[in-house]
N, C-alpha and C positions, 0 to 999 in steps of 0.2 A: 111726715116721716121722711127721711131720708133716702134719697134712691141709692141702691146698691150702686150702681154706678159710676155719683159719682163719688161715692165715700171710697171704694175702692181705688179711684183715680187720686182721688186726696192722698191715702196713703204711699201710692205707688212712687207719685211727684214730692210727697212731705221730706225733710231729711231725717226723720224717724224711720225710713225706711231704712235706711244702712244699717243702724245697730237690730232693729231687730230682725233683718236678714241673719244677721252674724249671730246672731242669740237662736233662731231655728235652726243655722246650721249647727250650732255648737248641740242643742238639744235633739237632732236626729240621728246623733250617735246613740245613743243608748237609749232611744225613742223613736225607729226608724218610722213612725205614723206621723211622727212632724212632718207637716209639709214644705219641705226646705225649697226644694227643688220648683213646684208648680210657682213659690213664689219669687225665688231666683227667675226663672223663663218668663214670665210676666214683667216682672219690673223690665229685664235686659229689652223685649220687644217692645216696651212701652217707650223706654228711652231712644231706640234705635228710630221710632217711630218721631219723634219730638226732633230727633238728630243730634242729640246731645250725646257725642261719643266719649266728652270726661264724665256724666252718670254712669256708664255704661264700666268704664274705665274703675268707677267708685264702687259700684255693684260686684264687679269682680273683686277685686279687695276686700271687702266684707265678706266675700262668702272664703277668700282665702283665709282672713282671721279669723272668723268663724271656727272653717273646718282646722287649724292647727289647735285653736283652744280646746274643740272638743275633742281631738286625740288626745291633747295633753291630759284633758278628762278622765277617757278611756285608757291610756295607757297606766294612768296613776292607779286605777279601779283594780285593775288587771298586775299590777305589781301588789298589792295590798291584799287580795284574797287570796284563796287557795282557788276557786269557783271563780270560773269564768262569770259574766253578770246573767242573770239568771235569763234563761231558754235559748240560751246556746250550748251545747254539752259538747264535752271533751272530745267525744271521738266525731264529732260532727265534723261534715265534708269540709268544708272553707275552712274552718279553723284547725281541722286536721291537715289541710295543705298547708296552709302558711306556718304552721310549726314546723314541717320538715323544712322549709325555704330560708324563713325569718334567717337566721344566722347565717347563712350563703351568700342570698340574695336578699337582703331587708327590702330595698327598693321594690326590685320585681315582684317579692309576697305583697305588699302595701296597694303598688299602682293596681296587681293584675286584680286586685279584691274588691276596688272602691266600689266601683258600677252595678257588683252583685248583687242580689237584694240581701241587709243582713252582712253584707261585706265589708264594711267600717268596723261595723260592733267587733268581728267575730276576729279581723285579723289585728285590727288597735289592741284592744284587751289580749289578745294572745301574745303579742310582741311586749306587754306588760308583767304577762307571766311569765313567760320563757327570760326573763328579766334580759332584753337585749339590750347592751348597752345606749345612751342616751347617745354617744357619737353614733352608731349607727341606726338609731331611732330616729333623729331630727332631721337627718336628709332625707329619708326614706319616707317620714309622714310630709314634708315640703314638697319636694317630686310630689307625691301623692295629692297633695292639698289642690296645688298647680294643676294638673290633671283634669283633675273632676272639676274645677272652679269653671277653666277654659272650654271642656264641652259639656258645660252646663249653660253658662256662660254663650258657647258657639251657636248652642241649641235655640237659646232664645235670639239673637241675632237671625236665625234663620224665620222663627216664627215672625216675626215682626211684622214682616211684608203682608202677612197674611192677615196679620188682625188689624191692620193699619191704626196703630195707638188703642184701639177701644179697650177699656181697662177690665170690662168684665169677660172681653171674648181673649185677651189677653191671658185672663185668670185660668178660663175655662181649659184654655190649650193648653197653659203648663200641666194643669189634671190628666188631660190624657195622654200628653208627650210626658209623664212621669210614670202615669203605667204603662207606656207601652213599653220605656227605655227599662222598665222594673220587670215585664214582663218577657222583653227581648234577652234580657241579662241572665234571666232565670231559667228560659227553653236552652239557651248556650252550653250555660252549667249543667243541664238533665241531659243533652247529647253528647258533652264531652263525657260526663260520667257514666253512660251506656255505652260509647265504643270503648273507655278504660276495661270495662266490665267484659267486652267480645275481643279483648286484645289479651286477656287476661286467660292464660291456657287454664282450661280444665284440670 
């Protein structure tokens, strides 16, 4: 049988890993259970470990085409229905902000959303239904693309050191550097949206 290890390591090192980076990111849009991220911060630590700063270089790229194919995805989904994609509803918090933004600030609704949990889906597909123009759709999902690529991307650079290459404890820390950054993302949102609520006169 195969050790997890190093079938792991095969993959990480393989150059099948580029595309199907870029195919989890493109599928974490509208499937935010994909694990895009743990395996973005693993590959980046793995490479950083080996010292191969053009992998590292190619890993970011992938996950930037990635993330522009699946807005493209999402925005098309979002221009096509009337219904956001399903378990995001209308009046819900992220997507209720980035409709009052989108058309102001496309940018700032996009970047400030990506890191949320649910904040690709909910502000992609919104800027698909408020039908914002494609000029201001395509810089706005790029900035954004950029963004999240780099500290996702930064994130794993940082592990690196720490798992010194091994592909499985590599793997293992993108798991929990994804929920913590999921979970860090998500206490943000619940205390901004509790003082809006104490600022908000009787």
């Amino acid at each position: 049988m195969t050790d997890p290890t190093t079938l792991i390591g095969y993959v990480l090192d393989s150059p099948w890993l580029f595309p199907l980076l870029a195919l989890a990111v493109i599928c974490d849009g509208p499937m935010p259970l994909v694990p895009s991220e743990p395996v973005l911060f693993s590959a980046t630590a793995s490479a950083l470990a080996d010292g191969d700063r053009w992998r590292i270089l190619a890993i970011f790229g992938a996950a930037v085409v990635g993330s522009l194919l699946g807005d493209a995805l999402l925005y098309g989904a979002g221009r096509s229905s009337n219904r956001v994609i399903s378990g995001v509803r209308r009046d819900a918090g992220v997507g209720a902000w980035v409709r009052r933004h989108l058309h102001r600030r496309p940018i700032v609704a996009l970047v400030a959303t990506r890191l949320l949990p649910g904040g690709r889906l909910a502000s992609v597909t919104a800027a698909g239904r408020v039908r914002l123009p494609l000029r201001a759709f395509v810089p706005a999902t790029l900035a954004s693309s950029l963004v999240w690529s780099s500290w996702m991307t930064g994130i794993g650079v940082l592990v690196g050191p720490f798992t010194q290459g091994d592909p499985l404890l590599s793997l293992l820390a993108g798991f929990v550097l994804a929920l913590l950054v999921g979970a860090t993302a998500g206490a943000a949102r619940r205390v901004l949206r509790f003082r809006r609520r104490i600022a908000v006169p009787a």
